[in-house]
C-alpha positions in Angstrom: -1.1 27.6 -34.1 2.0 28.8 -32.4 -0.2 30.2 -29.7 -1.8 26.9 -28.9 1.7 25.2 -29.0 2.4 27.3 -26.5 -0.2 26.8 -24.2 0.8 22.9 -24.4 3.6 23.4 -23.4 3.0 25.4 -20.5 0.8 22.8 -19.6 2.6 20.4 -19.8 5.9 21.9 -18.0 3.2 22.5 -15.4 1.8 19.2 -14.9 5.6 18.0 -15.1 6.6 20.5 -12.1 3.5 19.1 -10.2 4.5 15.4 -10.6 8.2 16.1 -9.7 6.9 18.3 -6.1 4.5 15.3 -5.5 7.8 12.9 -6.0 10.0 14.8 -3.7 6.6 14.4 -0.6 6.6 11.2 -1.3 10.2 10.5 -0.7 9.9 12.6 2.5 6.8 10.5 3.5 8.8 6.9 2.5 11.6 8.7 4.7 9.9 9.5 7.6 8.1 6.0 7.4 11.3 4.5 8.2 12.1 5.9 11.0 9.0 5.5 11.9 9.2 1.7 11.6 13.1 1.9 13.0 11.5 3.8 16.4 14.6 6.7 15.8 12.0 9.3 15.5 9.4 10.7 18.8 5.3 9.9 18.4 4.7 13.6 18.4 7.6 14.5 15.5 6.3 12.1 13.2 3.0 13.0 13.7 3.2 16.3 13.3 5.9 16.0 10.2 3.1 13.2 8.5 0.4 15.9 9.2 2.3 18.2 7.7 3.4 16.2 4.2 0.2 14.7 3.9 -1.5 18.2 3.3 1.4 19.5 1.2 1.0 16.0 -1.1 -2.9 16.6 -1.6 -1.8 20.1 -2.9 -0.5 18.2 -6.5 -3.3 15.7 -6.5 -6.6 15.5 -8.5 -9.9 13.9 -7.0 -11.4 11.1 -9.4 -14.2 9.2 -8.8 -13.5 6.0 -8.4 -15.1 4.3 -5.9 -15.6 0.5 -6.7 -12.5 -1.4 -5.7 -10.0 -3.5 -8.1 -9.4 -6.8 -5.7 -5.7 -6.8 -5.0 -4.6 -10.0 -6.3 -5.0 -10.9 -9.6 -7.4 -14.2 -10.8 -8.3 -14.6 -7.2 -11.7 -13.0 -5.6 -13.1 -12.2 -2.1 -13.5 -16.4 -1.2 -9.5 -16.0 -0.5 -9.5 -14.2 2.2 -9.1 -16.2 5.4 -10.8 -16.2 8.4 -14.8 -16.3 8.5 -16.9 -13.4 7.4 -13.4 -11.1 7.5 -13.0 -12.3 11.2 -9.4 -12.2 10.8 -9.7 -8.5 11.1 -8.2 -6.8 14.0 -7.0 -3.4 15.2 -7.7 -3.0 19.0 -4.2 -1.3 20.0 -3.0 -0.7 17.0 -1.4 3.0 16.4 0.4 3.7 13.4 3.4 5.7 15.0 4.4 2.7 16.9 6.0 1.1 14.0 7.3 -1.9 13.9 6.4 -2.5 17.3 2.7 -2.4 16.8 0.0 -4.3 18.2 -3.0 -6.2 17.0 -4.0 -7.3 13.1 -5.7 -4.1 11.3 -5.3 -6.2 8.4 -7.0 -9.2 5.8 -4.3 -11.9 4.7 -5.5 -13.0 1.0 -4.1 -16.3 0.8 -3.0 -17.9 -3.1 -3.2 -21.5 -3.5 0.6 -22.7 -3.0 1.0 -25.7 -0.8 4.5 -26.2 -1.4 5.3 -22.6 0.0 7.3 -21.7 -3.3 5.8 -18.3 -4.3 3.9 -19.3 -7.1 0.0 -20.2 -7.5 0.2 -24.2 -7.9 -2.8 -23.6 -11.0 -0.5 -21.4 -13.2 3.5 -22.4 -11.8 3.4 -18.5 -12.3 3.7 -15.5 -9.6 0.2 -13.8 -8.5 0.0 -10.4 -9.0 -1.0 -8.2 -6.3 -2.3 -4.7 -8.0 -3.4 -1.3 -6.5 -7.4 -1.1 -5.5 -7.8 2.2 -6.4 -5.8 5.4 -7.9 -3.4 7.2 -5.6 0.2 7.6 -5.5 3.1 5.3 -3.7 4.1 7.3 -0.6 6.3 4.4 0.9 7.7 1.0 -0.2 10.6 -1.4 0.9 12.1 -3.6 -1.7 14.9 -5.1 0.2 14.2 -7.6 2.9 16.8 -10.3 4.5 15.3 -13.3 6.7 16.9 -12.4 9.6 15.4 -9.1 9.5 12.9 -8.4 12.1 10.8 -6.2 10.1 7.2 -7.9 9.8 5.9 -6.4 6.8 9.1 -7.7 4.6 8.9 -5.9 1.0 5.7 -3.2 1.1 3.7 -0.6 -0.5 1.8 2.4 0.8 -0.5 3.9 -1.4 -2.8 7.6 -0.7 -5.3 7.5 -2.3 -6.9 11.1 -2.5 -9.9 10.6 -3.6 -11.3 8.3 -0.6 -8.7 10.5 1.8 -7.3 7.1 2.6 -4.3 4.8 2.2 -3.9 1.2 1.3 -0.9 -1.4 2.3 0.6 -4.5 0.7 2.8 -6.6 2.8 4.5 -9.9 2.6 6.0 -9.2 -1.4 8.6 -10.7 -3.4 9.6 -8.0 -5.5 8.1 -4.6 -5.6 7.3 -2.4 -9.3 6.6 0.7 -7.9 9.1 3.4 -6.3 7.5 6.5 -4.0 5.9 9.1 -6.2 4.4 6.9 -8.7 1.1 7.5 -9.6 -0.8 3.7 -10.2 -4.1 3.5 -11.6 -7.0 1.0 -9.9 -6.0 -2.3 -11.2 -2.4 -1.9 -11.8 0.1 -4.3 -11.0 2.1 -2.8 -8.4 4.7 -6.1 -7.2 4.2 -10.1 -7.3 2.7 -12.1 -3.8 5.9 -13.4 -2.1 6.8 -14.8 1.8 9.2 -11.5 3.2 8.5 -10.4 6.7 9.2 -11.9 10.2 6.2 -14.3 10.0 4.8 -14.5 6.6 9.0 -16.0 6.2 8.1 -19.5 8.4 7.2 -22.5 7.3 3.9 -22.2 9.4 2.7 -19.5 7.2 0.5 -19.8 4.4 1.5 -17.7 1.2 -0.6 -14.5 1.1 -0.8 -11.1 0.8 -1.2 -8.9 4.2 -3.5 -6.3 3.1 -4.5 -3.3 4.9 -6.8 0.0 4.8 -6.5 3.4 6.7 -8.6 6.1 6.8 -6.8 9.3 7.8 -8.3 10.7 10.8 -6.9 13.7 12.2 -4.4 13.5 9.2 -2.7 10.5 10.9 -3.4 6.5 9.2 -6.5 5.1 11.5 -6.9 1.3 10.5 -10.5 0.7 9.3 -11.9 -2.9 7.9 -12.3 -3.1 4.1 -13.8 -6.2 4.6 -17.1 -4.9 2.4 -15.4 -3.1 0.3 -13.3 -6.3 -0.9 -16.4 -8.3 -1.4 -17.9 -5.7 -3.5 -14.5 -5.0 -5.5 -13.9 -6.4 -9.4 -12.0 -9.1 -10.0 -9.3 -8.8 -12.6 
């Protein structure tokens, strides 16, 4: 008995160690993210530095299977995404180490149904959840966002997902439940659908969620459409 008492708690100091490392990556990732987004950093620094943590982080992850999706907002399905057929979709020009100052849409907005441009679904008077499609961990967020700030995404998550080798982004938030290092689960709700960021702020924006999906080629984010992989995703 005391044998096997102390095997659990090997373990478990083990598993422990391996979730505070994987913290620590993440808040160098989040970090570096920053200055990416701030342009205080050079293209090939912060590649090779992402590179670099990204292959250190996959060190303290497991590989599940999950494959099938969770759509990101809650109570609403694949008919709220705008544009035609996932039209709305586009990266031509986009690279990931230009930060703030990137180009093009590598990206679906997921619009909720709020005509009065208060935050809150006009079905419910409640907040729409946005949750994580898949496992992973939170490698970067920003909870604090001012209107005259000229950041576009506003209040964001960035989630690695090491199973798929891939990352997923929510944009646009108005509060965020997650903090870098935290390991989510597919379907997990991970912040509330708001209107922060330079556009998504004006009047001439619908309320949505700006949702993204990168594949990481080369170990850098390469923008890919999820288009399918939204339509084929569970509703929750």
């Amino acid at each position: 008995m005391k044998t096997l008492l102390l095997l659990v708690s090997v373990a478990f100091i083990a598993v422990t160690a391996r979730a505070q490392d994987a913290r620590l990556v993440c808040l160098k990732i989040n970090d570096l993210n920053t200055k990416i987004l701030n342009s205080i950093i050079s293209r090939p620094e912060a590649a090779r530095q992402f590179k670099a943590l990204i292959i250190q982080l996959s060190e303290y992850l497991p590989i599940n299977d999950d494959i099938i999706w969770t759509f990101p907002l809650q109570g609403y399905t694949a008919s709220a995404i705008g544009g035609t057929n996932g039209n709305g979709y586009s990266d031509k020009g986009y690279n990931f180490l230009d930060g703030n100052k990137h180009a093009a849409h590598p990206a679906h907005d997921i619009f909720i149904k709020d005509k009065n441009q208060d935050g809150l679904d006009d079905r419910t008077m409640k907040a729409v959840n946005v949750l994580a499609v898949a496992d992973g961990i939170v490698i970067a967020c920003n909870d604090k966002w001012l209107p005259e700030s000229s950041l576009r995404g506003g209040k964001f998550i960035w989630i690695y997902h090491r199973s798929q080798h891939s990352i997923s982004y929510y944009a646009h938030n108005s509060s965020i439940l997650v903090t870098p290092g935290d390991i989510v689960k597919a379907g997990q709700k991970i912040a509330e659908v708001g209107r922060t960021g330079l556009n998504a702020y004006k009047k001439r924006s619908p309320t949505h969620l700006h949702f993204s999906a990168f594949a990481l080629a080369g170990g850098l984010p390469v923008p890919y459409n999820p288009y399918q992989q939204l339509l084929k995703s569970v509703k929750k």
